[in-house]
PDB file with SEQRES, HELIX, SHEET and CRYST1 records, atoms N, CA, C and O in Angstrom:
SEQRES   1 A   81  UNK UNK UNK UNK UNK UNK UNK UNK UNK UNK UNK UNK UNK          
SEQRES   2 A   81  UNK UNK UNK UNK UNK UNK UNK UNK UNK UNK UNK UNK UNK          
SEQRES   3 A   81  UNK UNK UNK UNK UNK UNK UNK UNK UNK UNK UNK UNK UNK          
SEQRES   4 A   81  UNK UNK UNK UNK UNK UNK UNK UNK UNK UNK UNK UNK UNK          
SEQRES   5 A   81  UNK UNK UNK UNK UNK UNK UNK UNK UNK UNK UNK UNK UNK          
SEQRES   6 A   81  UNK UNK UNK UNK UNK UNK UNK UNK UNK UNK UNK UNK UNK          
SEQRES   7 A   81  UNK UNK UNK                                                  
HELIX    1 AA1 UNK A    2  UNK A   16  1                                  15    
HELIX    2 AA2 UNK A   34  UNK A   41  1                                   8    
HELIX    3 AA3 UNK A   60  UNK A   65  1                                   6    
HELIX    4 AA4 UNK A   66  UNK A   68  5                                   3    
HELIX    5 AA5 UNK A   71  UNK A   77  1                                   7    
SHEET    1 AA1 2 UNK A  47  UNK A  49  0                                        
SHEET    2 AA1 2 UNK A  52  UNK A  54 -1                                        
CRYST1    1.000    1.000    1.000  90.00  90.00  90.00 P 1           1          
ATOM      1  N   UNK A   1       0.825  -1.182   0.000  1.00  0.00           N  
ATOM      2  CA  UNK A   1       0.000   0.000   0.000  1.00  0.00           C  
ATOM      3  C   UNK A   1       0.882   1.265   0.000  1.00  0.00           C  
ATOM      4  O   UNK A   1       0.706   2.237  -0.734  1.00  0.00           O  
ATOM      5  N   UNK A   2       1.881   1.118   0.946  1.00  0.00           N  
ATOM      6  CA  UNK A   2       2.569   2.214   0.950  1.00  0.00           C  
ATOM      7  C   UNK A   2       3.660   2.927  -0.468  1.00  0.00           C  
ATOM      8  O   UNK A   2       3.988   4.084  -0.730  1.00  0.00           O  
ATOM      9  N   UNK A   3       3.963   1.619  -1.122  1.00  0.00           N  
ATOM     10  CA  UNK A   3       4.826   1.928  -2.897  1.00  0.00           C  
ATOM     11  C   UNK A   3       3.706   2.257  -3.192  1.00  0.00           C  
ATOM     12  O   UNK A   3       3.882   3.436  -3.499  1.00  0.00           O  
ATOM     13  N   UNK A   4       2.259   1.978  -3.370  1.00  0.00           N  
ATOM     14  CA  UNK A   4       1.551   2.592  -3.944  1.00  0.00           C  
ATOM     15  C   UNK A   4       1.449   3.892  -4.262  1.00  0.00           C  
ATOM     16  O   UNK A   4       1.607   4.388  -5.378  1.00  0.00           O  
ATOM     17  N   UNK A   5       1.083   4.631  -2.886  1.00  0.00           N  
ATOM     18  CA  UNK A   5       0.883   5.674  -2.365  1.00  0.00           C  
ATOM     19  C   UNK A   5       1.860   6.400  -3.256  1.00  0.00           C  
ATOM     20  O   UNK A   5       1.622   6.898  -4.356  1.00  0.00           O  
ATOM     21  N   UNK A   6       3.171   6.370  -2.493  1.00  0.00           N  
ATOM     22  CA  UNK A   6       4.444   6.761  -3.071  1.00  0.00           C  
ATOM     23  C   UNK A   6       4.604   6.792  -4.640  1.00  0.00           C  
ATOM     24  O   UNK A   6       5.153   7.819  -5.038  1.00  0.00           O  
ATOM     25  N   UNK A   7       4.217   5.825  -5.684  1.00  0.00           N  
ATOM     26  CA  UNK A   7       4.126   5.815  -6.954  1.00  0.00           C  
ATOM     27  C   UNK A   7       3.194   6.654  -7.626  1.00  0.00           C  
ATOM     28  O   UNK A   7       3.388   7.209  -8.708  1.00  0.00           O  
ATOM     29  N   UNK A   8       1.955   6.726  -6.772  1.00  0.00           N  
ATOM     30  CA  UNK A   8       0.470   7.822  -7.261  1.00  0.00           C  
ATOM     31  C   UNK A   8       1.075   9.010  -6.998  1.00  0.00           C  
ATOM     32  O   UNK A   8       1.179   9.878  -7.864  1.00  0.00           O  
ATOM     33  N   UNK A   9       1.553   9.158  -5.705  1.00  0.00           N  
ATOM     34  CA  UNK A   9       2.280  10.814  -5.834  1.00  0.00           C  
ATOM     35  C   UNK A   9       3.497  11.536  -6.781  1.00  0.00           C  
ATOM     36  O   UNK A   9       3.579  12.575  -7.436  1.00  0.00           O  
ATOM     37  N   UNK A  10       4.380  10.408  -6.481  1.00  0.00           N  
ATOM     38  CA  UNK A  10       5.116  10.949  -7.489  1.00  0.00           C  
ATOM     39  C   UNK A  10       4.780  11.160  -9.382  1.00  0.00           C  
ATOM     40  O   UNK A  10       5.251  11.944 -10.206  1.00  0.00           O  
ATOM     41  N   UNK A  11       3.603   9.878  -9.507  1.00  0.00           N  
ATOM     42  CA  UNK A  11       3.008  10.392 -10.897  1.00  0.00           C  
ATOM     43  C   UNK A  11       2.090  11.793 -11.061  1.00  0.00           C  
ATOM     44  O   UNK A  11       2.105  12.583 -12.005  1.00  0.00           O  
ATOM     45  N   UNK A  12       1.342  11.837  -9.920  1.00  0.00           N  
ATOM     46  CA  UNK A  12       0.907  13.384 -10.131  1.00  0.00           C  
ATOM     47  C   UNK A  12       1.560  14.311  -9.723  1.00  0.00           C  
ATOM     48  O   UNK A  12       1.195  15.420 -10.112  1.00  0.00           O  
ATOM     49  N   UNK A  13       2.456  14.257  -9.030  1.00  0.00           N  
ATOM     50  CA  UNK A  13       3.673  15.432  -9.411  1.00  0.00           C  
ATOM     51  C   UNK A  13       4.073  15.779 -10.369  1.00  0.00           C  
ATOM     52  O   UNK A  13       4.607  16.880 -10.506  1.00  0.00           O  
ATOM     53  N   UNK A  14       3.897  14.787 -11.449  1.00  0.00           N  
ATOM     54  CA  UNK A  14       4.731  14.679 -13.116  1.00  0.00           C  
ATOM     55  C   UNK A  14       3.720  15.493 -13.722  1.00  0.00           C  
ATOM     56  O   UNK A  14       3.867  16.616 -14.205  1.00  0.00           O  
ATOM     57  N   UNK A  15       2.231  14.510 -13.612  1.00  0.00           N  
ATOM     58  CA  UNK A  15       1.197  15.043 -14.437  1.00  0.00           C  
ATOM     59  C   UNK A  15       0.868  16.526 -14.264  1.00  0.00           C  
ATOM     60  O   UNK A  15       0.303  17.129 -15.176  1.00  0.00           O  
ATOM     61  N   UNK A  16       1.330  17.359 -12.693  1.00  0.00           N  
ATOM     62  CA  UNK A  16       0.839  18.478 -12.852  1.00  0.00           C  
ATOM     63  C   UNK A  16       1.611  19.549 -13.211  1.00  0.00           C  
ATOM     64  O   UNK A  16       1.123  20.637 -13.517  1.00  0.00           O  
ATOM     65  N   UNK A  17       3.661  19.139 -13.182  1.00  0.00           N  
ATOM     66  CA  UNK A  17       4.450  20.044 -13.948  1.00  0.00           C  
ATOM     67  C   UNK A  17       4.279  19.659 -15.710  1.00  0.00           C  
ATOM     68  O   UNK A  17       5.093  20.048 -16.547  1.00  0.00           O  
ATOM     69  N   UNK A  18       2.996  18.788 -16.047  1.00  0.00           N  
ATOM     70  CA  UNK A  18       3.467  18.464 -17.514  1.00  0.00           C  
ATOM     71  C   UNK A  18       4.921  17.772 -17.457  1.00  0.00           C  
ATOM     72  O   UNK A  18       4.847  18.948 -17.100  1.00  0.00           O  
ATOM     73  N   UNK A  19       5.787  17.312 -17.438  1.00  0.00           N  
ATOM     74  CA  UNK A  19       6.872  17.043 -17.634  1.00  0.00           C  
ATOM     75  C   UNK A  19       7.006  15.230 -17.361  1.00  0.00           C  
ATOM     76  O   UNK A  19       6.280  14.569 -16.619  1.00  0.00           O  
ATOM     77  N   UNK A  20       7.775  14.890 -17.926  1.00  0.00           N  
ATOM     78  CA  UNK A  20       8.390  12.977 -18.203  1.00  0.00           C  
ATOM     79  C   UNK A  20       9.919  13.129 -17.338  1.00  0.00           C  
ATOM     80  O   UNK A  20      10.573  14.170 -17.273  1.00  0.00           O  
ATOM     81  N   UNK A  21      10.283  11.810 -16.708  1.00  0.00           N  
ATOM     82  CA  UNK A  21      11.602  11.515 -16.612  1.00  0.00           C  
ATOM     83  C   UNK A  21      11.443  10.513 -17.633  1.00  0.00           C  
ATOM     84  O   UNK A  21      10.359  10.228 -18.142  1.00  0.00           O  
ATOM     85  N   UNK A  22      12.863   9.834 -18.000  1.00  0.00           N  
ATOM     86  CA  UNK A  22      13.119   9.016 -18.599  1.00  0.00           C  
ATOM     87  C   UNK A  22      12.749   7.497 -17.902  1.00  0.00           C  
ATOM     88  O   UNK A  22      12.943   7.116 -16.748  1.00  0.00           O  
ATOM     89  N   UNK A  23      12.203   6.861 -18.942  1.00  0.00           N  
ATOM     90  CA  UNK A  23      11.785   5.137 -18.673  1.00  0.00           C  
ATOM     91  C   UNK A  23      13.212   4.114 -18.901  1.00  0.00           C  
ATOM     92  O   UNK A  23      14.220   4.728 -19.250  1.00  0.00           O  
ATOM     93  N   UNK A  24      13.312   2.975 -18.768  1.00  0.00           N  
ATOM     94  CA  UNK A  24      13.664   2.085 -18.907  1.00  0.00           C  
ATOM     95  C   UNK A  24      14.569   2.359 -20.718  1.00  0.00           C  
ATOM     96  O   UNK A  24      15.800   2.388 -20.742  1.00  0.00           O  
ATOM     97  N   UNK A  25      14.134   2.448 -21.421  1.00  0.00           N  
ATOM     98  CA  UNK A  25      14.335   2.537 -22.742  1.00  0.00           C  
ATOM     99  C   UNK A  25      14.761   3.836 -23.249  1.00  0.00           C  
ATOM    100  O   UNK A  25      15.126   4.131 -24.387  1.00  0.00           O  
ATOM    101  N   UNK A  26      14.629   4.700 -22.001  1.00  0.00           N  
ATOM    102  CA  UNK A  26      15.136   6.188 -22.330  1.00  0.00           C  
ATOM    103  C   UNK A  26      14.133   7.216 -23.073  1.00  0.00           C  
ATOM    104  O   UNK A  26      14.517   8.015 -23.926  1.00  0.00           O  
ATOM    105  N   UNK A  27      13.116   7.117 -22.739  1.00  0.00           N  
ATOM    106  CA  UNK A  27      12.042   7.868 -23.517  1.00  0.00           C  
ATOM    107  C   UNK A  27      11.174   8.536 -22.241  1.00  0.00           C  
ATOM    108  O   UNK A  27      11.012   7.937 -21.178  1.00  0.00           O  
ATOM    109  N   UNK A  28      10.782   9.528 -22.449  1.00  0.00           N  
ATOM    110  CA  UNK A  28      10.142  10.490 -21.331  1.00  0.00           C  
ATOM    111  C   UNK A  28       8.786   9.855 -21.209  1.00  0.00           C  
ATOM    112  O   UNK A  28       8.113   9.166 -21.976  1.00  0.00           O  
ATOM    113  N   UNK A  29       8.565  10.427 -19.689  1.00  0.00           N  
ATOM    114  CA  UNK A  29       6.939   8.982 -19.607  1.00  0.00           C  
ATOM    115  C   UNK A  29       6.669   9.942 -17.810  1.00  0.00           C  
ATOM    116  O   UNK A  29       7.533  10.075 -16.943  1.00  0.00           O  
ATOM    117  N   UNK A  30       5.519  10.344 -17.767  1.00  0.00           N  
ATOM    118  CA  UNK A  30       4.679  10.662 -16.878  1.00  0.00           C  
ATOM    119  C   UNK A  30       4.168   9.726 -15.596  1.00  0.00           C  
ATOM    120  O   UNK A  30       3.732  10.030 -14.485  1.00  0.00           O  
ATOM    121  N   UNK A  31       4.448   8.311 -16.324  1.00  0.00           N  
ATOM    122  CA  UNK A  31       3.483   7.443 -15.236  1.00  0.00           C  
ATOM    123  C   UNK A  31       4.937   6.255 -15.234  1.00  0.00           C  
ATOM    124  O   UNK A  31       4.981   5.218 -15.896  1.00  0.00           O  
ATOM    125  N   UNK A  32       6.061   6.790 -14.269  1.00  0.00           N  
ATOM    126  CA  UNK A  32       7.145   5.640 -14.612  1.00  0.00           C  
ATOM    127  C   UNK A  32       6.761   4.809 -12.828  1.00  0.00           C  
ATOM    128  O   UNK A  32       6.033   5.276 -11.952  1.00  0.00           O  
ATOM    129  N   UNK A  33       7.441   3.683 -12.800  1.00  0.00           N  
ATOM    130  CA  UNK A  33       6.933   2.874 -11.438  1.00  0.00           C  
ATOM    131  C   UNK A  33       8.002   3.616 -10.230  1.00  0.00           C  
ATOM    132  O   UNK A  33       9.053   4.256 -10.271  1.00  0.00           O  
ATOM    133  N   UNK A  34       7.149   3.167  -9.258  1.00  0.00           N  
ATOM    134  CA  UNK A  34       8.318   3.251  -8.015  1.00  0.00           C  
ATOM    135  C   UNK A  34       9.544   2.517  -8.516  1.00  0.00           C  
ATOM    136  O   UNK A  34      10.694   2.956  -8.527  1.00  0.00           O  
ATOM    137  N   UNK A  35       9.134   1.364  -8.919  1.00  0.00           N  
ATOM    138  CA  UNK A  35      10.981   0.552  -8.702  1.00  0.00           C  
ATOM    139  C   UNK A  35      11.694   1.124  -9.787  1.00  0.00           C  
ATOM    140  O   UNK A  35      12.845   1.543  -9.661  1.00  0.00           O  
ATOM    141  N   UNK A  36      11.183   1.149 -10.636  1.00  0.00           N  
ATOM    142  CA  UNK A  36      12.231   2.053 -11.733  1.00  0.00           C  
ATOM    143  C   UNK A  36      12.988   3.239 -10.824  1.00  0.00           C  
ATOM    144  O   UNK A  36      14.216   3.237 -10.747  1.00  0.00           O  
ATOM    145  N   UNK A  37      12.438   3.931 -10.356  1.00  0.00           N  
ATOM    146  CA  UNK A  37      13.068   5.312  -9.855  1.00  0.00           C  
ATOM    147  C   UNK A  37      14.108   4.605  -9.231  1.00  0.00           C  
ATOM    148  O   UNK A  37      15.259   4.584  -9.668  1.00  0.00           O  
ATOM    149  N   UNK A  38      13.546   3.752  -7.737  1.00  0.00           N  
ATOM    150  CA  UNK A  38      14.624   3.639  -7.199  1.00  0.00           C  
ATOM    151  C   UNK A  38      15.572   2.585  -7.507  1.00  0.00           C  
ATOM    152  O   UNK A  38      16.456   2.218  -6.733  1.00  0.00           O  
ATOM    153  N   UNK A  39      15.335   2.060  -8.788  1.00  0.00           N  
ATOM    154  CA  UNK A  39      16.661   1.331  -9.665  1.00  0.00           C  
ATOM    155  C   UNK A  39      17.698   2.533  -9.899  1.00  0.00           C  
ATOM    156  O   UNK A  39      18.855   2.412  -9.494  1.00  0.00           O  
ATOM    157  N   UNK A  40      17.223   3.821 -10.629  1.00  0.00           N  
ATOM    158  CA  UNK A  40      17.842   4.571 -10.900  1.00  0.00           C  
ATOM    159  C   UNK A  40      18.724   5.326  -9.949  1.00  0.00           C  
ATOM    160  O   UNK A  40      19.782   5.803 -10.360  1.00  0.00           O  
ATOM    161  N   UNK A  41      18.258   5.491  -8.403  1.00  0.00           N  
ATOM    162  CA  UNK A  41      18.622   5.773  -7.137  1.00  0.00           C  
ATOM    163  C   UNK A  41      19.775   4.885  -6.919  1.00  0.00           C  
ATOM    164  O   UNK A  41      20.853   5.310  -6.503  1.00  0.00           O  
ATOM    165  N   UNK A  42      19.579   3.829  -7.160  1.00  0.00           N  
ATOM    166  CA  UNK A  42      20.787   2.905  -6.374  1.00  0.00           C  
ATOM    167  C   UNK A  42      22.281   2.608  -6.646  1.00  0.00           C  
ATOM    168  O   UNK A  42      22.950   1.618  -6.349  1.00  0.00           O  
ATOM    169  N   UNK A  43      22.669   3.943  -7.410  1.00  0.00           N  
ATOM    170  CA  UNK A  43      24.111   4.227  -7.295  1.00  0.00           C  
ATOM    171  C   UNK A  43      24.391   5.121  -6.814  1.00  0.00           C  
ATOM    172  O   UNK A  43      25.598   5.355  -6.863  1.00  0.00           O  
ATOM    173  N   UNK A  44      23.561   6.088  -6.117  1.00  0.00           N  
ATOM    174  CA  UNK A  44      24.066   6.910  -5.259  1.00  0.00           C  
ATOM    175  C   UNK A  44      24.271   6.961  -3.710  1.00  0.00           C  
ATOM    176  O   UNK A  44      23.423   6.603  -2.894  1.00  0.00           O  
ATOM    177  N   UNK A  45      25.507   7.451  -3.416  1.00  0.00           N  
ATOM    178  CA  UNK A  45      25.883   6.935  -2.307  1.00  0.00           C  
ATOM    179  C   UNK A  45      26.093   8.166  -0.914  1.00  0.00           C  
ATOM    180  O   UNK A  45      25.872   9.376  -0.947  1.00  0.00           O  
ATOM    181  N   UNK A  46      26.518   7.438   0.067  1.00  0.00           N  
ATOM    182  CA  UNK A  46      27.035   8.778   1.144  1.00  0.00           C  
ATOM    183  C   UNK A  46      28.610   8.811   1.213  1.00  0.00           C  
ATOM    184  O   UNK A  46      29.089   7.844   1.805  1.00  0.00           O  
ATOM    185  N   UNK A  47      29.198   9.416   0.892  1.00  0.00           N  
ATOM    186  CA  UNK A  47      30.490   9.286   1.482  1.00  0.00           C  
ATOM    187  C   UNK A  47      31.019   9.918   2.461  1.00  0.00           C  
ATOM    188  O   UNK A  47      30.962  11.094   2.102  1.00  0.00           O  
ATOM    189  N   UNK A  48      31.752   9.859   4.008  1.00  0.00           N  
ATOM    190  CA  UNK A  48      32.251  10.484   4.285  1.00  0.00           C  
ATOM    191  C   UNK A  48      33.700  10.109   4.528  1.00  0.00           C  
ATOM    192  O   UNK A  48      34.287   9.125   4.977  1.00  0.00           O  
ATOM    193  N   UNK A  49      34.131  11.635   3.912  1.00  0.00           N  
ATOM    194  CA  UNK A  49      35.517  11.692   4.225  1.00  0.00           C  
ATOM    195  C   UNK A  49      35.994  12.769   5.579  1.00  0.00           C  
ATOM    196  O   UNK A  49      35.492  13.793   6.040  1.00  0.00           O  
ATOM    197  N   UNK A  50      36.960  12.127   5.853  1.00  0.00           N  
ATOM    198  CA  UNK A  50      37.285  13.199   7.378  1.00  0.00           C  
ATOM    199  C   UNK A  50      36.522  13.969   7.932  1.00  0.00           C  
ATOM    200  O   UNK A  50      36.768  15.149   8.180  1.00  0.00           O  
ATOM    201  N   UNK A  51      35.505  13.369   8.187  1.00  0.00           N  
ATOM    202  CA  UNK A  51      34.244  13.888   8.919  1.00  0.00           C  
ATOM    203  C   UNK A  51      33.184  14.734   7.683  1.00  0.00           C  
ATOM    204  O   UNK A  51      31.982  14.994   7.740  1.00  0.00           O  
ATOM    205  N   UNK A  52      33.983  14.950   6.835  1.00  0.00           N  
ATOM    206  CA  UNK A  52      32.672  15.350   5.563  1.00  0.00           C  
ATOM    207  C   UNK A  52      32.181  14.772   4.832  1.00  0.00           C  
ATOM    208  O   UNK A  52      32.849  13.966   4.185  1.00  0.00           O  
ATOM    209  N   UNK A  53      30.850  14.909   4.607  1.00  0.00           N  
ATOM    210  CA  UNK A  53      29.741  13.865   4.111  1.00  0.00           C  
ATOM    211  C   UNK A  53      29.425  14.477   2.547  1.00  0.00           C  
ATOM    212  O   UNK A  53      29.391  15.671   2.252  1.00  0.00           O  
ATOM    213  N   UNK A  54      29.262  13.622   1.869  1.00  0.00           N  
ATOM    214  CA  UNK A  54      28.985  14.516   0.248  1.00  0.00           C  
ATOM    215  C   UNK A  54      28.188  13.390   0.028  1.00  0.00           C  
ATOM    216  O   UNK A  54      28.616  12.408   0.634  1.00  0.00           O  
ATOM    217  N   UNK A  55      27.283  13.212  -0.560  1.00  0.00           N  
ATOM    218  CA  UNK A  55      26.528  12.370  -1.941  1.00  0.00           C  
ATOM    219  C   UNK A  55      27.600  12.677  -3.278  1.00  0.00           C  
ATOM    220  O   UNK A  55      28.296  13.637  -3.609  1.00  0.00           O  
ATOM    221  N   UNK A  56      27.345  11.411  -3.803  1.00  0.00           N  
ATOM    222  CA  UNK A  56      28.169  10.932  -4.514  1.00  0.00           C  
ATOM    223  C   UNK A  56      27.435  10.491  -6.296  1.00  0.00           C  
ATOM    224  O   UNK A  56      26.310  10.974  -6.422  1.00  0.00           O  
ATOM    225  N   UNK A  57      27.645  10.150  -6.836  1.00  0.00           N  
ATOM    226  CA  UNK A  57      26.538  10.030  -8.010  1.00  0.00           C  
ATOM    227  C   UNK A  57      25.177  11.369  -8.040  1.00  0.00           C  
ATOM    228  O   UNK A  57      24.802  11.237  -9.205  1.00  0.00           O  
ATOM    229  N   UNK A  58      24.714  11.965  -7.726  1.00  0.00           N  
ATOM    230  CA  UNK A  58      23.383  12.578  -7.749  1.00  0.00           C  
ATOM    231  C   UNK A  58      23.777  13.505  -9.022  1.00  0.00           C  
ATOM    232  O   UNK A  58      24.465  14.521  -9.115  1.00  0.00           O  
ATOM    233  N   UNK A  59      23.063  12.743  -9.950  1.00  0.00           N  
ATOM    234  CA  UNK A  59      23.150  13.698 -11.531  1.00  0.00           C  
ATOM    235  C   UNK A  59      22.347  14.702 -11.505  1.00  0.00           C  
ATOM    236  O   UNK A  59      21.719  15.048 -10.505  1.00  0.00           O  
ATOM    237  N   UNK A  60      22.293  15.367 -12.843  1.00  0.00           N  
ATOM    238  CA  UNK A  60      21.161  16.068 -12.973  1.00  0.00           C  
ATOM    239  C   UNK A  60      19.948  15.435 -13.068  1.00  0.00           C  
ATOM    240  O   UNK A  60      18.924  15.699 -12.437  1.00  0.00           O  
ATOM    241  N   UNK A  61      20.086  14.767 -13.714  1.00  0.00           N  
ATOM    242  CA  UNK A  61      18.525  13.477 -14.320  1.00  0.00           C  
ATOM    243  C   UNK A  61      18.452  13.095 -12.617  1.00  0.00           C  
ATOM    244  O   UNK A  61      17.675  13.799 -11.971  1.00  0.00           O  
ATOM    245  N   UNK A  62      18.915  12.447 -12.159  1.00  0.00           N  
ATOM    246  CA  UNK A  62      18.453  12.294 -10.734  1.00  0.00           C  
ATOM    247  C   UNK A  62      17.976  12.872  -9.920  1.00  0.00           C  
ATOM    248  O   UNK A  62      17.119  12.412  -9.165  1.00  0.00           O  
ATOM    249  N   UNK A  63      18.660  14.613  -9.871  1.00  0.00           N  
ATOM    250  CA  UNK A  63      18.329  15.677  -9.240  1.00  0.00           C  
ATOM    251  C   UNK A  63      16.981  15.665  -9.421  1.00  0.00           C  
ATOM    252  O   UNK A  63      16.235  15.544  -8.449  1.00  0.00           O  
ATOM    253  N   UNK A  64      16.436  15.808 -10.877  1.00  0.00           N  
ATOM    254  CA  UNK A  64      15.392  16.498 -11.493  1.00  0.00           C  
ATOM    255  C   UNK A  64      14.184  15.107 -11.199  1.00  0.00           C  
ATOM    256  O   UNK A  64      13.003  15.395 -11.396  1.00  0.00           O  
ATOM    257  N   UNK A  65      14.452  13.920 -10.825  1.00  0.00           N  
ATOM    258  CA  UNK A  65      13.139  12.818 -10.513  1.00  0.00           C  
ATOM    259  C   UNK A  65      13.012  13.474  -9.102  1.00  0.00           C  
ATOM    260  O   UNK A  65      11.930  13.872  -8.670  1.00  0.00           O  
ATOM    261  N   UNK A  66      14.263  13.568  -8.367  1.00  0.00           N  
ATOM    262  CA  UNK A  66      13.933  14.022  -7.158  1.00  0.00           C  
ATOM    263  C   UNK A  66      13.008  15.181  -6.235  1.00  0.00           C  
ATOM    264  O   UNK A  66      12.706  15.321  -5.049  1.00  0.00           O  
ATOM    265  N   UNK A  67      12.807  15.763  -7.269  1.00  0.00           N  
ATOM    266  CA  UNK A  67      12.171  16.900  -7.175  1.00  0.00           C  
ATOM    267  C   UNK A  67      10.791  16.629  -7.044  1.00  0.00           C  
ATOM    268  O   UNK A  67       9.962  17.382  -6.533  1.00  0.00           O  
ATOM    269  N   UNK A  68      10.609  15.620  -7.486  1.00  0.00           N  
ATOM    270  CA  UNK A  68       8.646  15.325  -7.627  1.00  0.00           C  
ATOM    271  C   UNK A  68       8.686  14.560  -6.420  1.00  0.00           C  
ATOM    272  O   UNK A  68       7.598  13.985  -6.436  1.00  0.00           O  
ATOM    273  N   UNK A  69       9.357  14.169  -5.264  1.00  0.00           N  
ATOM    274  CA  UNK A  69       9.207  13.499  -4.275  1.00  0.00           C  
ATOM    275  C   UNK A  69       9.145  14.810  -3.308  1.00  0.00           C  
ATOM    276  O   UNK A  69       9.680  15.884  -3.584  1.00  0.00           O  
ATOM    277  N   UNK A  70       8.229  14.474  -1.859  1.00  0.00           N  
ATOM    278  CA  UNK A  70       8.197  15.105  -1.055  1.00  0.00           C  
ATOM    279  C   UNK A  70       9.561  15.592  -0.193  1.00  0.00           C  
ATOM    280  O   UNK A  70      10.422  14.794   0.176  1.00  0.00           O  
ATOM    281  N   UNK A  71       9.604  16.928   0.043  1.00  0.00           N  
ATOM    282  CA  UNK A  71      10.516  17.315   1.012  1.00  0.00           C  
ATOM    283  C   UNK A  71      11.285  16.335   1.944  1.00  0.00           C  
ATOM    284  O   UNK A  71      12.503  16.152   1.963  1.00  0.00           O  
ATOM    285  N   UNK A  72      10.157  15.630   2.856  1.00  0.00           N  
ATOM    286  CA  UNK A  72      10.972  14.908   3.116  1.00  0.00           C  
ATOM    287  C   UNK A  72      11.722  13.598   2.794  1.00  0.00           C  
ATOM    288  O   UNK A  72      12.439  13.006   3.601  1.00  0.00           O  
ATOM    289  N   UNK A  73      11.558  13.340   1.946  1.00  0.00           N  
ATOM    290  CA  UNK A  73      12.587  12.544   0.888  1.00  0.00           C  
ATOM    291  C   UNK A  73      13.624  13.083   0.470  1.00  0.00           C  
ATOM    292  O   UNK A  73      14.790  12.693   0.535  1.00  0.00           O  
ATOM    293  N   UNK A  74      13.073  14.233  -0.079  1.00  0.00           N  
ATOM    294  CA  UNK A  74      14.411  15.072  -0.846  1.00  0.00           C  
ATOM    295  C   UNK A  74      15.523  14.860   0.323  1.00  0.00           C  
ATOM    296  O   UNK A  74      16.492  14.282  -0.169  1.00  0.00           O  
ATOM    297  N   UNK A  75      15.740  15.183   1.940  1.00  0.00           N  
ATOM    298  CA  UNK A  75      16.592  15.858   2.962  1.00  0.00           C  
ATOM    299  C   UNK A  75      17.394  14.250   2.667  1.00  0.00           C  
ATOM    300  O   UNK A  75      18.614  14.389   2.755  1.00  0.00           O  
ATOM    301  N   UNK A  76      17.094  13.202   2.435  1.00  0.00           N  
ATOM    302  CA  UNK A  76      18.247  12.186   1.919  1.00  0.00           C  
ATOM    303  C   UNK A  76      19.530  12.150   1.377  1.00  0.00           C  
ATOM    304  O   UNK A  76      20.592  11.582   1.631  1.00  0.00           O  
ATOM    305  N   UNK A  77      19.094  12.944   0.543  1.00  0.00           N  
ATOM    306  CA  UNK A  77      19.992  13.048  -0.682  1.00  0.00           C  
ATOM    307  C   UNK A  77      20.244  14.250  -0.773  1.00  0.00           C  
ATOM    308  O   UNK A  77      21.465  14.401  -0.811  1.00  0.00           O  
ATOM    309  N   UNK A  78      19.874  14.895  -0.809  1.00  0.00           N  
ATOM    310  CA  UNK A  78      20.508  17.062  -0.722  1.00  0.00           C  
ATOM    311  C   UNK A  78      20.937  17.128   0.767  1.00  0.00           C  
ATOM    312  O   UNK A  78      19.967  17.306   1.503  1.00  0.00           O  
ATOM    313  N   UNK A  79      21.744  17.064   1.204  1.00  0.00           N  
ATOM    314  CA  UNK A  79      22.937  17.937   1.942  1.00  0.00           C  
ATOM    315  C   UNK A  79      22.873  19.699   2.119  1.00  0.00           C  
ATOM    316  O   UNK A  79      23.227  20.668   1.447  1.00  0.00           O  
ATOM    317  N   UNK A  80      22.295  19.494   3.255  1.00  0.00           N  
ATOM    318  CA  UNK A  80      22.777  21.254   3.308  1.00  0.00           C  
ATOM    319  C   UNK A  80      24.130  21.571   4.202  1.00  0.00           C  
ATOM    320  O   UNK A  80      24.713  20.819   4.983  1.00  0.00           O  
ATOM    321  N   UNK A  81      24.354  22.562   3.932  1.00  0.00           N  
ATOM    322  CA  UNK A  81      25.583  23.201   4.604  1.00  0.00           C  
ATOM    323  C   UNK A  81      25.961  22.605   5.606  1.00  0.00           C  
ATOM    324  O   UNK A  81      26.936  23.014   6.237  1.00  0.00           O  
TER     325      UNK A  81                                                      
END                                                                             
């Protein structure tokens, strides 16, 4: 129930900027699944070095799925100061 949830939101996030991430095959698509995304998620990492922490992989294309997820999702992966 809960990927559900999570998959319906993040598709109407899509549907209401108009805008596609890329599918499986590389073609822009409005209604892509939860597991796809977080296939695409799963090379990014935490690193810390000498006490500093950076994300590691977070592309632009990644940046930009990330964005249709709620705030608190986003604080995962964006690092503030």
């Amino acid at each position: 129930m809960v990927y559900s949830l999570g998959q319906r939101e993040v598709r109407r996030q899509l549907f209401n900027a108009q805008i596609g991430i890329p599918n499986q095959l590389g073609k822009l698509t409005a209604r892509p699944t939860l597991r796809w995304i977080f296939q695409c998620f799963q090379g990014i990492h935490l690193l810390v070095y000498q006490g500093i922490k950076q994300v590691v992989n977070l592309t632009e294309e990644r940046l930009l799925t990330l964005k249709f997820f709620p705030l608190s999702c986003q604080k995962y992966y964006i690092l503030s100061g």
